[in-house]
N, CA, C and O of each residue as an XYZ file, in Angstrom:
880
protein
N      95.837     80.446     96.428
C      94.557     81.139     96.453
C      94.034     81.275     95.015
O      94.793     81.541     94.084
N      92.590     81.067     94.849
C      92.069     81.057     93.568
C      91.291     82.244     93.295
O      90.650     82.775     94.202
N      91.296     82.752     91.990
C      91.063     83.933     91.386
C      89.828     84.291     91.921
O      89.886     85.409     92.432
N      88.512     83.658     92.013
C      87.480     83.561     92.902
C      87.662     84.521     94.104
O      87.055     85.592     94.114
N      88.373     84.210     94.982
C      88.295     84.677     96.187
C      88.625     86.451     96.125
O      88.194     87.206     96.997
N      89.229     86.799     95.265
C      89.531     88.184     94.745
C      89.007     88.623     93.871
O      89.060     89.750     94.364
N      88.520     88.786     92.975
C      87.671     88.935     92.054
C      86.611     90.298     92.571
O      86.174     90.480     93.707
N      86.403     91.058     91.473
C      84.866     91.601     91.615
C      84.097     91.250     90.956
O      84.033     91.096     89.737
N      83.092     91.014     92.180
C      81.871     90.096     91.447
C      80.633     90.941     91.139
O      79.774     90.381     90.458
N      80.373     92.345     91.577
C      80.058     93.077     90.919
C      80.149     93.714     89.739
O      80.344     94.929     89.778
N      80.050     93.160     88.665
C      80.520     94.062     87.525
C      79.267     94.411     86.438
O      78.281     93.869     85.938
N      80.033     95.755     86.422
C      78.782     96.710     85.610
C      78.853     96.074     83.985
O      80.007     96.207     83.578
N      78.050     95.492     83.054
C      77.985     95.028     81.872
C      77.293     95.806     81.194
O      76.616     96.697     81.705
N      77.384     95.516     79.581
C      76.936     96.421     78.814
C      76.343     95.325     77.576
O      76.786     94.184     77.703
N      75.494     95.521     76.522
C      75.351     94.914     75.624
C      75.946     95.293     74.290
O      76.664     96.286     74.406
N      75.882     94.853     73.146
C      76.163     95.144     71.964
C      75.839     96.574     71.767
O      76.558     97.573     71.753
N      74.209     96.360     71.576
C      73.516     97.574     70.616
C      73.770     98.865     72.038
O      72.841     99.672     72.025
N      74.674     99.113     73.019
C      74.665     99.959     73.825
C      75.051    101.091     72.898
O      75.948    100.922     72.072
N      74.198    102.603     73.040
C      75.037    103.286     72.804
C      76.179    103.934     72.922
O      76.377    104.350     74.063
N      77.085    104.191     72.069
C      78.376    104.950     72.738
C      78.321    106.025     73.790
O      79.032    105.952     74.793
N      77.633    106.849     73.615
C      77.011    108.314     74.353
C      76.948    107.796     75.710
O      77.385    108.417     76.679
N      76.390    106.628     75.772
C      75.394    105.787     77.181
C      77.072    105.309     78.037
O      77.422    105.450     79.208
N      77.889    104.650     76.690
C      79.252    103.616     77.095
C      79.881    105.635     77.906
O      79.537    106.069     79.006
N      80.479    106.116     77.234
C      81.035    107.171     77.876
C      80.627    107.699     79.412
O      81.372    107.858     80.379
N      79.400    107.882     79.319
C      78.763    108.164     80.823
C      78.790    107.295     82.026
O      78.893    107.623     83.208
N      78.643    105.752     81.317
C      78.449    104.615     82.793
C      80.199    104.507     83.275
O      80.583    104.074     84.361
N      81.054    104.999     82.206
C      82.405    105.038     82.732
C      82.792    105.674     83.673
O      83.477    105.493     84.679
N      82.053    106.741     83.023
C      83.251    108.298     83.829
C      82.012    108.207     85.343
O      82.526    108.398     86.445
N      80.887    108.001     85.307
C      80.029    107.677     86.438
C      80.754    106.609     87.404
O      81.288    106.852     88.486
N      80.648    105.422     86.777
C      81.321    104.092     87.979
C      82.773    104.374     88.411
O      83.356    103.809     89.336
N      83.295    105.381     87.562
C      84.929    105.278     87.591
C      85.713    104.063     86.966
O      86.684    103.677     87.616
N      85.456    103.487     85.931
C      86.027    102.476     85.744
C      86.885    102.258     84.501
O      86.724    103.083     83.601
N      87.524    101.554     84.360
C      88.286    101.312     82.941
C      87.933    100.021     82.067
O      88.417     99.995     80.936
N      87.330     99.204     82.378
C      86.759     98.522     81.332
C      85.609     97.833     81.416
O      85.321     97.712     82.607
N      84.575     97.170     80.503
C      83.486     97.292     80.805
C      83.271     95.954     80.413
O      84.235     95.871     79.653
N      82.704     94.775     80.351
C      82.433     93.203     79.686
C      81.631     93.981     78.735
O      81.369     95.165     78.948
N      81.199     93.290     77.598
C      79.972     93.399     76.557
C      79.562     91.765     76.505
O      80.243     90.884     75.980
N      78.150     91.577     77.250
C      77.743     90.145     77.441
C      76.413     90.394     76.604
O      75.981     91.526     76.389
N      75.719     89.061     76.089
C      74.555     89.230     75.841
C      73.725     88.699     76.655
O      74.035     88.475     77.825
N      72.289     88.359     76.044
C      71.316     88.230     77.274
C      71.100     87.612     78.127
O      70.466     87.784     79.168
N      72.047     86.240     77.399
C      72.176     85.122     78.607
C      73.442     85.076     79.790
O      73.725     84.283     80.688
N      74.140     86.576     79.206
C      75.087     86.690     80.280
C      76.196     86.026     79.767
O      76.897     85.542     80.656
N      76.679     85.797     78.382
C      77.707     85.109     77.654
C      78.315     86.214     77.368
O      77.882     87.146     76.690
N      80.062     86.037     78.265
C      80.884     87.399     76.960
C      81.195     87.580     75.656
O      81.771     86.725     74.983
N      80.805     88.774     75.206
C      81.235     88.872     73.446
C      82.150     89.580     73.163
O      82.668     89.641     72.048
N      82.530     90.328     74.322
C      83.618     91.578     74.094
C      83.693     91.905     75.556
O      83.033     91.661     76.566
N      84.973     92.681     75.177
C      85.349     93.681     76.278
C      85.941     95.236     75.802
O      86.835     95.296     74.959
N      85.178     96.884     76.613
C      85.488     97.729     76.516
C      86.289     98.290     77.200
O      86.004     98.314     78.397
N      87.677     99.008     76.749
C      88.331     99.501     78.209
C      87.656    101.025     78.036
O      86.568    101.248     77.505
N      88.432    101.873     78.528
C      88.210    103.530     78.605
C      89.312    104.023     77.649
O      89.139    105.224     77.445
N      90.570    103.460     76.869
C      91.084    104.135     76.227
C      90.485    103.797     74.365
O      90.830    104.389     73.342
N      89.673    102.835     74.507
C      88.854    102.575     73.304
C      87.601    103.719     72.926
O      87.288    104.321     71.899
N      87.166    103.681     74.076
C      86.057    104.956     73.935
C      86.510    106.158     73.660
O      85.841    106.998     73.057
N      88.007    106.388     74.194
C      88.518    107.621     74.169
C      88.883    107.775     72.360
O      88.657    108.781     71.687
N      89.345    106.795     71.988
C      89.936    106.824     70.597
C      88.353    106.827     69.600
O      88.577    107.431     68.551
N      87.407    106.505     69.644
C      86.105    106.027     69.016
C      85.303    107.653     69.493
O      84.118    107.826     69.205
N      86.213    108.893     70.325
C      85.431    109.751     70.653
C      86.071    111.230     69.695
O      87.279    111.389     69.521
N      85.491    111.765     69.400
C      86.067    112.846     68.041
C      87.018    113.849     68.944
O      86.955    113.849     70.174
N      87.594    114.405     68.456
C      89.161    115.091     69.066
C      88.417    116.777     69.610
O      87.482    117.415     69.125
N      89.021    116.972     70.403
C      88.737    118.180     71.172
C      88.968    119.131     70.248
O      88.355    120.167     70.506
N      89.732    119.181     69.103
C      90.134    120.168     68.089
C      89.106    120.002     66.671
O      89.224    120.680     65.650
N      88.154    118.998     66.890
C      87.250    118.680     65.500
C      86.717    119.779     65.024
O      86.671    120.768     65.757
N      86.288    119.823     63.917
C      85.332    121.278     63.185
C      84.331    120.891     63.090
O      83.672    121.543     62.280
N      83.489    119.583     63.818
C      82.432    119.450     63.753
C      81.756    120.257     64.445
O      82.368    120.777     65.378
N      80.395    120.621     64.265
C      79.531    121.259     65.259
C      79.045    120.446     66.750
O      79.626    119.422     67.110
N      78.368    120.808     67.223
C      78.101    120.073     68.381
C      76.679    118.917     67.898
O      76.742    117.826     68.464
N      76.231    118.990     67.538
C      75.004    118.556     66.648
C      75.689    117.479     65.784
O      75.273    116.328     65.922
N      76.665    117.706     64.931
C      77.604    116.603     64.595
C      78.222    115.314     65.366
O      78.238    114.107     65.123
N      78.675    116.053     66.304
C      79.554    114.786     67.507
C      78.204    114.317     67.969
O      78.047    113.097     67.923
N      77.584    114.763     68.238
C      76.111    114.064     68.956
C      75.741    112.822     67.895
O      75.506    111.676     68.278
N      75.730    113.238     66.522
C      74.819    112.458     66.151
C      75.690    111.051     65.620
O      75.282    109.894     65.519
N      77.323    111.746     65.267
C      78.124    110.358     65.128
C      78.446    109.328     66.049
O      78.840    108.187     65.808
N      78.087    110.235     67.833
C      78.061    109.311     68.610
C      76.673    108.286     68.925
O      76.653    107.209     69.521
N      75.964    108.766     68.528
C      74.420    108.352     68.423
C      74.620    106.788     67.816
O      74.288    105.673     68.218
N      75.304    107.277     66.691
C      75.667    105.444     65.720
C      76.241    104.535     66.452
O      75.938    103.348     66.574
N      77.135    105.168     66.967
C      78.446    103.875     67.321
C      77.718    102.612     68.793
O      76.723    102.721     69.510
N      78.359    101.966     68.738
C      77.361    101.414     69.725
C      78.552    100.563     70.861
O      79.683    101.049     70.897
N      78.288     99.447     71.659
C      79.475     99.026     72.195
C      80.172     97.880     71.117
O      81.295     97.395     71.259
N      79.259     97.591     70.061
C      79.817     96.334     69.144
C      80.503     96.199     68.358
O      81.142     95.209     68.001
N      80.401     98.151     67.641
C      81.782     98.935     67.266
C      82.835     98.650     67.771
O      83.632     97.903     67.202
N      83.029     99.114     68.788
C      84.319     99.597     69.191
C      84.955     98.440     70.389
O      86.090     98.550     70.854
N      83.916     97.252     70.798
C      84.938     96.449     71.579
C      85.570     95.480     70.765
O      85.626     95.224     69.562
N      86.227     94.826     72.288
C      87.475     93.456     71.355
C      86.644     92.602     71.487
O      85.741     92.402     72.298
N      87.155     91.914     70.294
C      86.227     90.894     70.207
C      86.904     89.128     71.134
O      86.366     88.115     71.581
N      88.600     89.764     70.979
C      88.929     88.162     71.201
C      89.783     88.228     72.793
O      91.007     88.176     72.921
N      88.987     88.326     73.678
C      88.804     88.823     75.008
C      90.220     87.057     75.719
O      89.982     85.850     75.694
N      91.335     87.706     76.148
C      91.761     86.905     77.588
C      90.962     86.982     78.456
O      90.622     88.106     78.826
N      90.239     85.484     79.238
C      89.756     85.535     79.965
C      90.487     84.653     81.335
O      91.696     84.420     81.327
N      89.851     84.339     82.152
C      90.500     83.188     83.029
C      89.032     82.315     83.898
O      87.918     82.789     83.673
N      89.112     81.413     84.591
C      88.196     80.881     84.736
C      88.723     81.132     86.723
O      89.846     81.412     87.141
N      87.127     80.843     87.745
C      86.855     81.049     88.737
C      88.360     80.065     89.473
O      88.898     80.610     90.437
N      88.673     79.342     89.222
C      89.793     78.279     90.021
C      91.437     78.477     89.364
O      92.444     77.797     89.564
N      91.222     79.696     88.514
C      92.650     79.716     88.465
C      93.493     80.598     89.030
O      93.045     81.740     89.136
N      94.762     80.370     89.488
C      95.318     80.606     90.631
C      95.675     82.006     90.366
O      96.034     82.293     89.224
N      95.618     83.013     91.368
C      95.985     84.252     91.343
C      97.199     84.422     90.752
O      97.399     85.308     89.922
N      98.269     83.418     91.217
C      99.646     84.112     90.765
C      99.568     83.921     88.886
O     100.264     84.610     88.142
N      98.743     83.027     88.467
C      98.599     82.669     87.157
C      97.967     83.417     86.960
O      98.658     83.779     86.008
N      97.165     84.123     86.954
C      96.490     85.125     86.382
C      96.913     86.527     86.324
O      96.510     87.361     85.514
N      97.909     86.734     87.425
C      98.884     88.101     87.586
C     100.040     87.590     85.833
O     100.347     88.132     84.771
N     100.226     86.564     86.380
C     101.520     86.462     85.048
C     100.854     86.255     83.545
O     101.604     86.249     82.569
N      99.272     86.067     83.369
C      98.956     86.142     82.020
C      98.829     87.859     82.034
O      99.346     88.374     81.043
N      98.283     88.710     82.909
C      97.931     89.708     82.703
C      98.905     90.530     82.398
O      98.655     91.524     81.716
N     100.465     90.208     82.943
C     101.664     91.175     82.902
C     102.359     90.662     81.106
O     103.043     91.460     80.465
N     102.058     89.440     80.636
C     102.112     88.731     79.915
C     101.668     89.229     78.458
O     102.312     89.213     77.409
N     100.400     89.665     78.712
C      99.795     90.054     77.593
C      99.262     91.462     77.254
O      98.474     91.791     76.367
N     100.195     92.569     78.635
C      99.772     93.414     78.456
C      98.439     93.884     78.765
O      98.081     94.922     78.208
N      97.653     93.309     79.544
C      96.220     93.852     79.602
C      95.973     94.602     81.104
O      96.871     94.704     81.940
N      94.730     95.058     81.275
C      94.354     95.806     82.447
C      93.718     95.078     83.459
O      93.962     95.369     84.630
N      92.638     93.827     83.080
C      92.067     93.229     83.496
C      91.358     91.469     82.591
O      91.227     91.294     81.379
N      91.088     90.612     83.556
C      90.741     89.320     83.023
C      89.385     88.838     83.402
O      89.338     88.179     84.441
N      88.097     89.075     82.656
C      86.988     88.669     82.498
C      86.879     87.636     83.228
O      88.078     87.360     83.271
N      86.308     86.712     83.941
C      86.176     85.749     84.774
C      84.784     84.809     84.385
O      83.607     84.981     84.702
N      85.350     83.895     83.677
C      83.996     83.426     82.852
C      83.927     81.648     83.001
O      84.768     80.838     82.611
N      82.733     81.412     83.641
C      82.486     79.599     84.186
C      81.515     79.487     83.575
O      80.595     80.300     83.663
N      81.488     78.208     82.633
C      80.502     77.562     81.671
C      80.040     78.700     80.758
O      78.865     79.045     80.642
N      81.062     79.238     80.135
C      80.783     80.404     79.304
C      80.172     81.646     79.532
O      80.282     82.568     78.722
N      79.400     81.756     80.803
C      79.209     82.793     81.537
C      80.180     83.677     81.911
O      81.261     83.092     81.844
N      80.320     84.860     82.289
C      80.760     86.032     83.058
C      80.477     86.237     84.638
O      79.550     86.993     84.931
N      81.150     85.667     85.593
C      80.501     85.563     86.727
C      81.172     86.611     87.644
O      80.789     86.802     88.798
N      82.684     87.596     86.791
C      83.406     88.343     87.569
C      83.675     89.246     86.590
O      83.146     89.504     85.508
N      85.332     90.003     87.661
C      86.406     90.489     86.727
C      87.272     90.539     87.352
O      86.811     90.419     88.487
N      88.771     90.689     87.459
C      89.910     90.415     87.838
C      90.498     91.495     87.212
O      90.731     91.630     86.011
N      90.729     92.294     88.173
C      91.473     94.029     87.948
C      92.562     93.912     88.761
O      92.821     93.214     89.742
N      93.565     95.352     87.689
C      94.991     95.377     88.547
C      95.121     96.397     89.912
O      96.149     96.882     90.385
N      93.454     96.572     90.455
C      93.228     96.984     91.401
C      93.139     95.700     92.474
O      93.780     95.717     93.525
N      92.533     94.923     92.207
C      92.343     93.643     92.689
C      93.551     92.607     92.927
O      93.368     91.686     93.723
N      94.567     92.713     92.375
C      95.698     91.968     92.652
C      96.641     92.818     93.999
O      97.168     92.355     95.011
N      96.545     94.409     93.395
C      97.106     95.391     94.357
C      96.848     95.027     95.870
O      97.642     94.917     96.804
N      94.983     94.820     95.784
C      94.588     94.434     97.194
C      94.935     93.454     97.872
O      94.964     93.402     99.102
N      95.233     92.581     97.085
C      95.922     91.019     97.260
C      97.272     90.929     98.006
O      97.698     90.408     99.037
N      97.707     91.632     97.067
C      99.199     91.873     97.159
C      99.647     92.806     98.758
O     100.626     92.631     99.483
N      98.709     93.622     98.875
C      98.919     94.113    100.470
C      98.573     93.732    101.138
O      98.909     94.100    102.264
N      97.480     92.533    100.936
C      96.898     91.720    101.742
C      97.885     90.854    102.646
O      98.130     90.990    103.845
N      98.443     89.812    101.622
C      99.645     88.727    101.779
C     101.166     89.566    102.680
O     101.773     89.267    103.709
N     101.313     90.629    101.726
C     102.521     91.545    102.856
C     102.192     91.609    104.224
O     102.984     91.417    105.147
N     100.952     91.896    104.326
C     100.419     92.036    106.128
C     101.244     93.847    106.255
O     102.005     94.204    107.155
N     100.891     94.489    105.355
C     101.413     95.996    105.243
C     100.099     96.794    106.037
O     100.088     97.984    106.352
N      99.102     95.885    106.246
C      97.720     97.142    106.417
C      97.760     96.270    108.066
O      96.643     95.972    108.490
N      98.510     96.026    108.619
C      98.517     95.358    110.440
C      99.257     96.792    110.954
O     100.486     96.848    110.981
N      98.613     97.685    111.267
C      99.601     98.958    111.585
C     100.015     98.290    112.988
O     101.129     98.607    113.404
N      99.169     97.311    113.849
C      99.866     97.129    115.071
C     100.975     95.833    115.185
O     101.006     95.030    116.118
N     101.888     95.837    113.976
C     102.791     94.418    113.601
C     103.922     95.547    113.274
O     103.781     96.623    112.694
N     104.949     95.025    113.766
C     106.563     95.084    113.471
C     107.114     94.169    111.860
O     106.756     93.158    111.255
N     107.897     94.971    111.737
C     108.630     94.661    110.329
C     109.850     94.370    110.621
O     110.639     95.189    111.091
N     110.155     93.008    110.334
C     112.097     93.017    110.377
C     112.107     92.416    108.887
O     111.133     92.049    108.230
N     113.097     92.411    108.624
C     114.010     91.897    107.487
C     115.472     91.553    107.873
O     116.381     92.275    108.280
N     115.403     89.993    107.573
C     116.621     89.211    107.872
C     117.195     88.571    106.675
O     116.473     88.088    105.802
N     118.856     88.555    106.604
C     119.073     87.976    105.470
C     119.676     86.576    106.469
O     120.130     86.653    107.610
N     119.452     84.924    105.350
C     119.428     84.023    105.861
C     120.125     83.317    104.698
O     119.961     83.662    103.527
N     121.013     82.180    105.135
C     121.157     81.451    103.855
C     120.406     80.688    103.253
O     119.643     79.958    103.886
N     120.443     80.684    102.094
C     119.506     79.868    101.229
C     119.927     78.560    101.052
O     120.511     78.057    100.092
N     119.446     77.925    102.407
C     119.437     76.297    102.934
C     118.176     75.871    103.560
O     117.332     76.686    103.933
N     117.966     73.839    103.747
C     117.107     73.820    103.930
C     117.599     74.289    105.547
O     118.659     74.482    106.142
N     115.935     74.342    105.879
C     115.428     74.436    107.672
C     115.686     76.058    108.513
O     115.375     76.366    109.664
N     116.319     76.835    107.513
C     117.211     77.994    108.416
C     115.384     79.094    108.776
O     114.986     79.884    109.632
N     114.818     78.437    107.478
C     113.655     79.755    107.892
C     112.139     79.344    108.998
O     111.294     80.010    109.596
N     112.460     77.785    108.798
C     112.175     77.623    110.033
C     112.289     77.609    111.576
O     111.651     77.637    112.629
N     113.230     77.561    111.151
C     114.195     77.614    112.878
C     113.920     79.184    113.178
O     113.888     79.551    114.352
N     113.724     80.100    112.140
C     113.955     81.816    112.507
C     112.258     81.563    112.752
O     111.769     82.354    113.558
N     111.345     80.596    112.179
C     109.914     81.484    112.562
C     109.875     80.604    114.132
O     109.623     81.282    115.128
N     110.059     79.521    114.255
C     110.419     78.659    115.495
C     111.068     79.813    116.348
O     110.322     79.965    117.315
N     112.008     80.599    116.417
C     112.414     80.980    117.043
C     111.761     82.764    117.132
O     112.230     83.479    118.017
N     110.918     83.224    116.371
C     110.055     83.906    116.955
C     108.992     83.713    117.828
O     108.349     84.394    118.627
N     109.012     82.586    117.429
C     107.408     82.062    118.277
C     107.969     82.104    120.019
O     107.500     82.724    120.973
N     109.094     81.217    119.936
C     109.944     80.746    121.496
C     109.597     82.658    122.403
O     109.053     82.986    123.458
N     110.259     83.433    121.283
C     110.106     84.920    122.282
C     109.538     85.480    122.494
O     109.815     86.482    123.154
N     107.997     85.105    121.935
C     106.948     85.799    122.190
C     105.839     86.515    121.156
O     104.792     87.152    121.277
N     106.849     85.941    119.863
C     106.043     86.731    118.362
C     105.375     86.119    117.714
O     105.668     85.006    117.278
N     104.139     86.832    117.477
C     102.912     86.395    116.566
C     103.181     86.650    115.282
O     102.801     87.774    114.958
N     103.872     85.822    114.123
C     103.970     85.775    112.825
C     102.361     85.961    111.998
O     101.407     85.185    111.940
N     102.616     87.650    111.289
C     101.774     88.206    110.534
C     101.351     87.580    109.422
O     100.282     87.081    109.070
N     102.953     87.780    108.704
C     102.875     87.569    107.599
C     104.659     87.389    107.044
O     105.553     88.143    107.429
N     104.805     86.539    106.344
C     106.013     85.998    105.714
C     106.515     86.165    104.222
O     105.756     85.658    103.397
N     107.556     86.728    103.759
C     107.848     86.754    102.822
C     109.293     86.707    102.455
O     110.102     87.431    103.036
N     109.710     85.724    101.333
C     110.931     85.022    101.065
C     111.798     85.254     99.889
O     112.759     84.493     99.773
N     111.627     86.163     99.008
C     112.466     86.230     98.066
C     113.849     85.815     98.183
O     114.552     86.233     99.103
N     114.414     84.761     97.021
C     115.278     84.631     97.026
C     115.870     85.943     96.020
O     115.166     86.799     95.485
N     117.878     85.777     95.915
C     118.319     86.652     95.088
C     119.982     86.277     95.015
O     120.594     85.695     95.911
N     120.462     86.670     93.949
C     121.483     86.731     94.096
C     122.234     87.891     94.311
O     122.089     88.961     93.720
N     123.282     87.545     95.444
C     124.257     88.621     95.709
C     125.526     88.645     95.626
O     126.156     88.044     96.496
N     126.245     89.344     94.559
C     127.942     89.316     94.361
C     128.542     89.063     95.671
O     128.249     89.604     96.737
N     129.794     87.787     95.345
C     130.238     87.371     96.066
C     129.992     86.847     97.563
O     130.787     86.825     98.503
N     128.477     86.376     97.495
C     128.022     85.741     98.609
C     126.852     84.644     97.854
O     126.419     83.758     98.591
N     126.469     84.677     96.776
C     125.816     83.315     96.069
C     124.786     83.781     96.444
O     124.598     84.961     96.739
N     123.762     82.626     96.481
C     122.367     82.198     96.709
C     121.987     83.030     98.253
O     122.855     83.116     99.121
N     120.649     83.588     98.444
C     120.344     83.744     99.663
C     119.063     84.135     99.815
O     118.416     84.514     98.839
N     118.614     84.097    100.880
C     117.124     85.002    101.058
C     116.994     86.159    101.872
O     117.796     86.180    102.806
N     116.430     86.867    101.815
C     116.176     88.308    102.256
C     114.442     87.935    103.444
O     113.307     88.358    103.219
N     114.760     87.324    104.246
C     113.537     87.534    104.784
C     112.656     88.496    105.307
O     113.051     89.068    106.323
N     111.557     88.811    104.857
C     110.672     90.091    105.342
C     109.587     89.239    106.717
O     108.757     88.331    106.691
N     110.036     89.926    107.560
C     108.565     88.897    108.922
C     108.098     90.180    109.277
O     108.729     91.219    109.474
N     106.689     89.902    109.335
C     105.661     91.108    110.325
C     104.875     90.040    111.037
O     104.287     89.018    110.680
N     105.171     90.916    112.644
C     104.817     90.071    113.387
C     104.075     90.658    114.697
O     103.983     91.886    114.688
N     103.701     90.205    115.470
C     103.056     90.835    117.099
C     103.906     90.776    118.170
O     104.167     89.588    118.358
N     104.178     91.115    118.557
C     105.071     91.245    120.504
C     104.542     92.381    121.257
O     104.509     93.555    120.890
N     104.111     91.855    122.413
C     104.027     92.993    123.693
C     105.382     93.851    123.458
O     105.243     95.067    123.329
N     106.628     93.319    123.397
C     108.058     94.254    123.635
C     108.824     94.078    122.032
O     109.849     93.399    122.095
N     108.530     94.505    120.861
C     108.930     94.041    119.665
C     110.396     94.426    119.724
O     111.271     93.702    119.249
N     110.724     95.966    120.514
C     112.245     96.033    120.729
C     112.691     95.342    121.334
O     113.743     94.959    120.823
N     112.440     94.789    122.457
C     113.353     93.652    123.255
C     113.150     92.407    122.133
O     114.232     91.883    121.866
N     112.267     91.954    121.583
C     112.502     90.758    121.190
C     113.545     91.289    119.694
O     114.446     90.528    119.341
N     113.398     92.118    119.210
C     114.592     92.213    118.138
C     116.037     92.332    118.721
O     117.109     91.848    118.357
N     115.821     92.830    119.352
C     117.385     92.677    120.539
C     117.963     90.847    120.798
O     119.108     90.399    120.730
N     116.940     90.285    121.033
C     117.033     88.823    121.369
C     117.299     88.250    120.186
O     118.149     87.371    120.046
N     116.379     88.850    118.996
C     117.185     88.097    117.825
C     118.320     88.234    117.074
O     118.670     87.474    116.171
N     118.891     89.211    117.459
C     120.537     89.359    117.246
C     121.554     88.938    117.911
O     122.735     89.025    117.575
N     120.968     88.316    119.194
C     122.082     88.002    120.083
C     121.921     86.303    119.613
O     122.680     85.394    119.948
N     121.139     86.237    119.055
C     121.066     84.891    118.994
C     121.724     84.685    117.122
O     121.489     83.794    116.307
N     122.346     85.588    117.043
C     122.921     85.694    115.606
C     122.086     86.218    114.399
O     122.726     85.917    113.392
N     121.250     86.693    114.148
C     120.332     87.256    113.368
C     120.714     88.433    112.608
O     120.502     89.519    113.149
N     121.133     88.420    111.683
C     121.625     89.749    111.131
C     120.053     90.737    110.473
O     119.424     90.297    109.510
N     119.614     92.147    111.239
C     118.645     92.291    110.975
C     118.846     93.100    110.138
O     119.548     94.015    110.569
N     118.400     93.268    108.546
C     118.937     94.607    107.576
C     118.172     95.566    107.683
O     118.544     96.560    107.060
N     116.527     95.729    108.657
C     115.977     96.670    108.655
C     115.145     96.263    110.164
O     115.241     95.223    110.816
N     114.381     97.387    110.413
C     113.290     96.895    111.781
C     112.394     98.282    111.754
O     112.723     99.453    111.562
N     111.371     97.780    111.973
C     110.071     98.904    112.299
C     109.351     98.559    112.689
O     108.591     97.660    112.329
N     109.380     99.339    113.781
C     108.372     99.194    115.110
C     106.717     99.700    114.598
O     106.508    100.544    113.727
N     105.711     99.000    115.328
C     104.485     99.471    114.869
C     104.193    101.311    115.178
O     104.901    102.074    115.835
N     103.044    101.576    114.517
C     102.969    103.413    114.296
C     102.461    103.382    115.606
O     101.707    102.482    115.974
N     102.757    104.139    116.207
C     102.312    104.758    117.750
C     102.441    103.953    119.168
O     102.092    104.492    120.218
């Protein structure tokens, strides 16, 4: 899946000459943590998060007057205080690549920029959604098993083959491999799936040798 398809493509932008005063308010208003700084043609020049503004904002303990903080915030603008040398990623690159530059480099979010334009943004809200997406965690009417299987070819086919034979609608699949002392290589399979009878069919998959390490039945 490509970064595109997840992405917010709504994103609130700001220019250079923005004032700071203005940058503080559209934050704490949208709720957000970082902001693009594009210019007019919609080219990025920067990016603001919320802990930049916070540091560029005078300390709750200052001896300035109030008339003071006003007017030093008056100066600063967004061209001050953003980065200038922005990670970005482009519309076709692959989610899992873009999770591993972001964990990579430490950042919050990845600007999304085609033919030098800004056409997104790619937040670690946005992967979250992803990420529960692919689990199949938000199917409240799907069963959860977890099977451990050896880590050979064909075994995890034969287990989704053999949900299908009893009646189960495969949700969603997930395979981590791992290693485990004194048993080597293996996988931990996670299946969420559909059945009219999800207890009888987990019953069926143990008799048929299935070692199940967990099971949960759908809520209600």
């Amino acid at each position: 899946m490509y970064v595109e398809t997840i992405m917010t493509t709504e994103v609130l932008t700001v220019e250079e000459g923005t004032r700071m005063s203005h940058l503080a308010g559209l934050m704490q208003a949208r709720r957000i943590r970082h902001m693009p700084v594009v210019d007019g043609d919609g080219a990025l020049k920067g990016i603001i998060s919320h802990r930049d503004v916070q540091k560029a904002s005078p300390s709750d303990i200052t001896t300035l007057s109030t008339g003071e903080v006003n007017y030093l915030l008056s100066q600063l603008t967004a061209k001050d205080i953003m980065h200038r040398s922005v990670t970005t990623c482009t519309p076709d690159t692959l989610v899992e690549d873009a999770a591993c530059l972001m964990r990579e480099q430490t950042i919050g979010c990845l600007p999304v920029v085609k033919e030098g334009k800004l056409v997104g943004i790619l937040t670690g809200v946005d992967l979250l959604d992803f990420f529960l997406d692919i689990t199949g965690c938000r199917s409240k009417d799907a069963s959860r098993i977890c099977i451990r299987l050896e880590d050979r070819q064909g075994v995890l086919s034969k287990l989704l083959g053999c949900l299908s034979e009893l009646g189960g609608y495969v949700v969603s699949v997930m395979t981590p491999q791992n290693q485990s002392p004194g048993v080597g290589l293996e996988r931990q399979v996670i299946v969420r799936y559909r059945a009219d009878n999800p207890r009888e069919l987990n019953r069926q998959l143990q008799e048929r040798g299935y070692e199940l390490l967990s099971a949960e039945l759908p809520e209600g």
